[in-house]
C-alpha positions as CSV (number, residue, x, y, z in Angstrom):
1,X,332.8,199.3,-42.0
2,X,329.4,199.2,-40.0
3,X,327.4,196.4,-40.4
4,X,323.1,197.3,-39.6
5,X,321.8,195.5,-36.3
6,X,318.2,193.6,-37.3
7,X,315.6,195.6,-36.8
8,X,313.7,193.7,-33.9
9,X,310.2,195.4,-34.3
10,X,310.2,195.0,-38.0
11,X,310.8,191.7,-37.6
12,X,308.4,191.3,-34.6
13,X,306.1,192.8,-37.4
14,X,306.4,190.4,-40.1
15,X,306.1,187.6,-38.0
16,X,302.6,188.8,-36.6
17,X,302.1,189.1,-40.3
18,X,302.7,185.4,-41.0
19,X,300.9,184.2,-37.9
20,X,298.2,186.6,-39.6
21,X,297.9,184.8,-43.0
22,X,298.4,181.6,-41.4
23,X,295.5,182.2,-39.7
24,X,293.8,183.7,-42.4
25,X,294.2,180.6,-44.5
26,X,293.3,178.2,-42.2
27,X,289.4,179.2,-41.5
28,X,289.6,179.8,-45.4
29,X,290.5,176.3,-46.3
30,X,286.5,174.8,-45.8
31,X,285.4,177.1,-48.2
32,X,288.4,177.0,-50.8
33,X,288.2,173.1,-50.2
34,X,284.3,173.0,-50.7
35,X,284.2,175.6,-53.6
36,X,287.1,173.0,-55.5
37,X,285.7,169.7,-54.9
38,X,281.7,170.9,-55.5
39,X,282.0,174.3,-57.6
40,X,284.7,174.5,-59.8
41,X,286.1,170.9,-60.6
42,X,282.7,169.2,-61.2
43,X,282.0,172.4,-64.1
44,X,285.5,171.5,-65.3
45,X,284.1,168.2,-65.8
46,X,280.8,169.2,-67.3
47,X,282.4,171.4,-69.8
48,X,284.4,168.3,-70.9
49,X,281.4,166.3,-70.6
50,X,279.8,168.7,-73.0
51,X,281.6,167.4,-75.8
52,X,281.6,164.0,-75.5
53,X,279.2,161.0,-75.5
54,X,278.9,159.8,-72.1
55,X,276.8,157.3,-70.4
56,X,278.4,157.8,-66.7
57,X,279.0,153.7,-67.1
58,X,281.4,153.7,-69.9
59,X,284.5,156.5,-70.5
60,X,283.2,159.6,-72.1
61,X,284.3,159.6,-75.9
62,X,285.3,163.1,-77.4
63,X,283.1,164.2,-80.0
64,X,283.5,167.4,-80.6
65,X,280.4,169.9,-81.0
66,X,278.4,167.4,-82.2
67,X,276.4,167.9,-78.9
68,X,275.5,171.7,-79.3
69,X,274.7,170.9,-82.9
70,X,272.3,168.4,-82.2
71,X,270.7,170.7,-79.7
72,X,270.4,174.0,-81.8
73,X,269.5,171.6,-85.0
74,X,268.0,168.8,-84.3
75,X,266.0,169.3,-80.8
76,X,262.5,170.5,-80.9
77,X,262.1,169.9,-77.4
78,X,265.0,171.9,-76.5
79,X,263.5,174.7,-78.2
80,X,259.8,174.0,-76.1
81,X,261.4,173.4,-72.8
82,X,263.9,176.8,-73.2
83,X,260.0,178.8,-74.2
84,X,258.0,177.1,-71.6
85,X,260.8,178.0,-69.2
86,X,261.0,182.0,-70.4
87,X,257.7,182.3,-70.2
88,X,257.4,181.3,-66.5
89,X,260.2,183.5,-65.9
90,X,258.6,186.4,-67.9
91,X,255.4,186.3,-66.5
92,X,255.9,184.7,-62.9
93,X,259.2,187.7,-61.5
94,X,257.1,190.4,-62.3
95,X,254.3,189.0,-60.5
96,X,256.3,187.9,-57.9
97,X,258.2,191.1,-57.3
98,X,255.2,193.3,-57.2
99,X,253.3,191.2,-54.8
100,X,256.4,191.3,-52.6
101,X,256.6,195.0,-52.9
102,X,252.5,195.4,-51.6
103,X,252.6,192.9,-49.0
104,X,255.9,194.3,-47.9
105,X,254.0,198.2,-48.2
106,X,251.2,196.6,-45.9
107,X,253.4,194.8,-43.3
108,X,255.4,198.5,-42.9
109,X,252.5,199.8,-40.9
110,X,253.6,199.4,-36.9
111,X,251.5,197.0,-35.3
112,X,251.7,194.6,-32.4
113,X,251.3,191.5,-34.4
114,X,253.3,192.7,-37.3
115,X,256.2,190.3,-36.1
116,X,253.6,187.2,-36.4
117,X,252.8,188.7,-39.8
118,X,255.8,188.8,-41.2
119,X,256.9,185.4,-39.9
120,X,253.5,184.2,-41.5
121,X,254.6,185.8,-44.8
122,X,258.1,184.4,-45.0
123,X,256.9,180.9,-44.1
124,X,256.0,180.2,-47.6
125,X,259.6,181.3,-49.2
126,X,261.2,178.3,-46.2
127,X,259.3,175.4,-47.4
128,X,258.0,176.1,-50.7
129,X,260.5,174.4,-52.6
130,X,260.6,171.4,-50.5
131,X,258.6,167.9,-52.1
132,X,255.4,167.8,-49.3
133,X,254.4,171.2,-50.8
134,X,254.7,170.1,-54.3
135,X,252.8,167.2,-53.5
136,X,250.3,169.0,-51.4
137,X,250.1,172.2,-54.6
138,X,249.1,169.3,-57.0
139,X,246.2,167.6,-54.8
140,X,244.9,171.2,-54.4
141,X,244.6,172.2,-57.3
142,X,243.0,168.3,-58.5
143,X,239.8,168.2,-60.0
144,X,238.5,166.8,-56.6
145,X,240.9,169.4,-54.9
146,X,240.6,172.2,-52.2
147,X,240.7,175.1,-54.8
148,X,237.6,173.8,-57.1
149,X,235.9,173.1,-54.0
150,X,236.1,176.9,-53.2
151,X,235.6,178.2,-56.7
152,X,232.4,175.6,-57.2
153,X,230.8,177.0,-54.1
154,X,230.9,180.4,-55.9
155,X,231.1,179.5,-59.6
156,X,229.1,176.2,-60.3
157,X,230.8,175.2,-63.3
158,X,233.9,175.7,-62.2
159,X,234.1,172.5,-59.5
160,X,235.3,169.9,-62.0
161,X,238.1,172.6,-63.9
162,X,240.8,170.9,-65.2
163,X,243.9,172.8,-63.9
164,X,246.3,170.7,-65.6
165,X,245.4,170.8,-69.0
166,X,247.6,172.1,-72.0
167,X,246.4,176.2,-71.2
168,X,246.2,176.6,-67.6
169,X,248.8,173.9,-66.2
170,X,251.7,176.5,-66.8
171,X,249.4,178.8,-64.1
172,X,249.5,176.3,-61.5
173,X,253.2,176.5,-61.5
174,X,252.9,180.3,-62.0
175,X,250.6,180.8,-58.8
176,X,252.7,178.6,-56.8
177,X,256.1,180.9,-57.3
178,X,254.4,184.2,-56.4
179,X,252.9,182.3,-53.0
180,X,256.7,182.1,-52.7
181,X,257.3,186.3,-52.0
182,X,258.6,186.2,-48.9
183,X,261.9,186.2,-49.1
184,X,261.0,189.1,-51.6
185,X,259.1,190.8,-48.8
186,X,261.8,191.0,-46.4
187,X,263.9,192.4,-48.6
188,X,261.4,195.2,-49.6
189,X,260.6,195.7,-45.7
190,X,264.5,196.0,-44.9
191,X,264.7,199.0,-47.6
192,X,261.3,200.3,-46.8
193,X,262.6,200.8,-43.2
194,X,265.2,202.9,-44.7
195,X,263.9,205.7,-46.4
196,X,263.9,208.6,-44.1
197,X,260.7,210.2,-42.4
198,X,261.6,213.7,-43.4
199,X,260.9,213.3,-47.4
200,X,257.5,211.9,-46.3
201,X,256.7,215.2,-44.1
202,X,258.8,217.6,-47.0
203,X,256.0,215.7,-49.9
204,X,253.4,216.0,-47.0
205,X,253.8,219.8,-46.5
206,X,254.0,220.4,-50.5
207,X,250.5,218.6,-50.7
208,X,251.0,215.3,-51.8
209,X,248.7,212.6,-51.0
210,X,249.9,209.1,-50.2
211,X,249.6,207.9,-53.8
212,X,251.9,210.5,-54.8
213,X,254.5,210.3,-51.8
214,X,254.9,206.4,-53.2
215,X,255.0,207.4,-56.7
216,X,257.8,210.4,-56.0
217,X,259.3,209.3,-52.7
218,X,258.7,205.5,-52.1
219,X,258.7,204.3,-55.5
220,X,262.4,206.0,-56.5
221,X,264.4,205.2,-53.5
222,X,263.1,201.6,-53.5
223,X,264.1,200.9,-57.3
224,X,268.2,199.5,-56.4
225,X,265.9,196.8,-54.5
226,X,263.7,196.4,-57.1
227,X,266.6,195.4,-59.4
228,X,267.9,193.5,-57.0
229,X,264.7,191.3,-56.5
230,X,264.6,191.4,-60.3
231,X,267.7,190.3,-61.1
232,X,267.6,187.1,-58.1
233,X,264.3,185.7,-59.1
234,X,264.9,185.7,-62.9
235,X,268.0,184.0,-62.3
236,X,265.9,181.4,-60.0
237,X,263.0,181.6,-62.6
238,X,265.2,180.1,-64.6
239,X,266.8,177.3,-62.7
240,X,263.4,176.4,-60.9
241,X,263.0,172.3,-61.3
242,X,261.2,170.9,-58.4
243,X,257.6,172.6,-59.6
244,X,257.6,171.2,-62.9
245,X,259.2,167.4,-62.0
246,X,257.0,166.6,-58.9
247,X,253.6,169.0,-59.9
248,X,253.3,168.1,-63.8
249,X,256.4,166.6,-64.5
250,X,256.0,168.6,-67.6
251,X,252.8,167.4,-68.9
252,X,250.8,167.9,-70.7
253,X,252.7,167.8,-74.3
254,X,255.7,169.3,-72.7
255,X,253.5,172.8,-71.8
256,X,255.2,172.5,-68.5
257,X,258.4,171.4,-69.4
258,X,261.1,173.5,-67.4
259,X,264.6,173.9,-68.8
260,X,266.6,171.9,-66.2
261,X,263.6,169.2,-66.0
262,X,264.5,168.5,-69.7
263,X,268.1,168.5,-68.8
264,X,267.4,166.0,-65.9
265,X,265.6,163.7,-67.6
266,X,268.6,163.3,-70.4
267,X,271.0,162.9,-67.8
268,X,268.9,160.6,-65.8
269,X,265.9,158.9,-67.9
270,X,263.2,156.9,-66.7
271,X,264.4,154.4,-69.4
272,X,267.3,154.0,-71.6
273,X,270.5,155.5,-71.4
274,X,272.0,158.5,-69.7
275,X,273.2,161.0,-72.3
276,X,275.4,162.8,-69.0
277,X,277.0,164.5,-72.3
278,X,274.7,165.8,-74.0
279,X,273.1,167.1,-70.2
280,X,276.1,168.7,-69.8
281,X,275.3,170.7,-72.9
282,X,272.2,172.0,-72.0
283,X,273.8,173.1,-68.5
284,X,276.3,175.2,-70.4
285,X,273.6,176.9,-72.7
286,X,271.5,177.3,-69.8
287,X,274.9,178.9,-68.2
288,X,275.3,181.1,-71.1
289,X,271.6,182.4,-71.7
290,X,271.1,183.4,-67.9
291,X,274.3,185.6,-67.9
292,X,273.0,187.3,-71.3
293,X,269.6,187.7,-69.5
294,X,271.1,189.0,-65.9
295,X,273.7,191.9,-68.1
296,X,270.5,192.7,-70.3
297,X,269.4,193.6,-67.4
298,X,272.4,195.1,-65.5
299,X,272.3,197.3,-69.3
300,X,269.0,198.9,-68.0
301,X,270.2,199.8,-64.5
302,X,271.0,203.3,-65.6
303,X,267.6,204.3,-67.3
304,X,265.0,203.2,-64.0
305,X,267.5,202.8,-61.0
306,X,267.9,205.7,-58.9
307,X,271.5,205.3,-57.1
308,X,270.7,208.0,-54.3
């Protein structure tokens, strides 16, 4: 009876293998560490959270769905905040997607100073979330501020407007998320730098002037973008906080109210005590209605989006 010698290169092989996935798991442990302890654990928590009473100082007490009850039943300021909030969304991606798109058509043009340009454009996507720009968006726009001084100089009665009253507040916020394109921009310039000369000089040659090369050419290769941009800011039109806590911190009567300002303010009020439970709650819905919103829109794809 023969007995089978080891087969040194297959075993040569495996340990490679090992050292491989070794390897492989060591550089991966930060991130498997980091998405555990700040990503999946803490919206373990919050789910439990979500149907208890908690405090954060005393133990959270189970309670059932008493929490989403109250919310869908008894919250009238849920419903405001979840409007206010759609209707930034609504009105301020589209705006903010489209003004992306033109700056980004403009900036495609070679030039030498088209790398300041750009840099110029992008600047306000870097620090237009941070506090010192939401502090310096609300003394603009101030009844002594820099933008009635401007439209005062032109339009007389317009130098003591009152931005941040019940009608035009929601605006200020509005204008200040489309200032933040760039991002956007770059995004639409990366594509734009895609599309291939030769179906400019084919529409060319069959007569079609420039509007007409964007509307058959530009327009239709650009759309996957489009959806792209689409989908990222709606999902950030909905999450947005810092414009509506440090600008109007949802004044006045709530007609700035965002979604996860309301949220923050039950899990961490000015006075009283924190309701970390019933927070938790309105993360969850809010968790719920922007997946619903982003396959809406993943169920349009296929009628606008040309996949080349």
């Amino acid at each position: 009876m023969s007995t089978r010698s080891p087969d040194r290169s297959e075993s040569g092989f495996s340990r490679w293998i090992n050292r491989e996935s070794t390897a492989g798991l060591v550089f991966s442990m930060p991130f498997i560490i980091g998405f555990l302890l700040f990503m999946l654990i803490p919206m373990g928590l919050s789910l439990y959270y979500s149907f208890c009473k908690y405090d954060i100082v005393n133990p959270p007490e189970f309670i059932g769905l008493n929490n989403y009850i109250r919310i869908f039943t008894k919250d009238a300021t849920f419903t405001k905040a979840l409007g206010v909030t759609a209707y930034y969304a609504l009105i301020g991606t589209p705006l903010k997607v489209i003004f992306a798109l033109v700056i980004a058509l403009i900036m495609n043009h070679e030039s030498r100073a088209v790398g300041f340009y750009r840099a110029t454009y992008y600047l306000p996507s870097i620090i237009g979330g941070s506090v010192a720009i939401a502090i310096l968006w609300r003394r603009m726009f101030e009844s002594t501020g820099t933008i009635n001084a401007i439209l005062g100089s032109v339009f007389p009665g317009m130098q003591n407007f009152n931005w941040f009253g019940e009608g035009p507040a929601i605006w200020v916020l509005i204008i200040l998320t489309v200032w933040q394109f760039g991002s956007s921009m770059l995004i639409f310039l990366s594509s734009l730098k895609q599309i291939p000369m030769e179906l400019y000089e084919a529409a060319s040659i069959d007569g079609a002037n420039g509007f007409r090369r964007f509307w058959t050419v530009t327009l239709p290769l650009l759309t996957p973008t489009i959806f792209f941009n689409l989908v990222q800011q709606t999902i950030n039109s909905f999450l947005a906080f810092t414009q509506s806590k440090l600008i109007t911190n949802g004044e006045p009567r709530n007609s700035t109210l965002f979604y996860t300002v309301y949220q923050y303010n039950k899990a961490f009020p000015a006075q009283g005590k924190s309701q970390m439970g019933y927070a938790s709650a309105l993360a969850w819905i809010m968790l719920i209605i922007v997946s619903v919103v982003t396959l809406l829109l993943f169920k349009t794809r296929k009628k606008w989006v040309y996949d080349a």
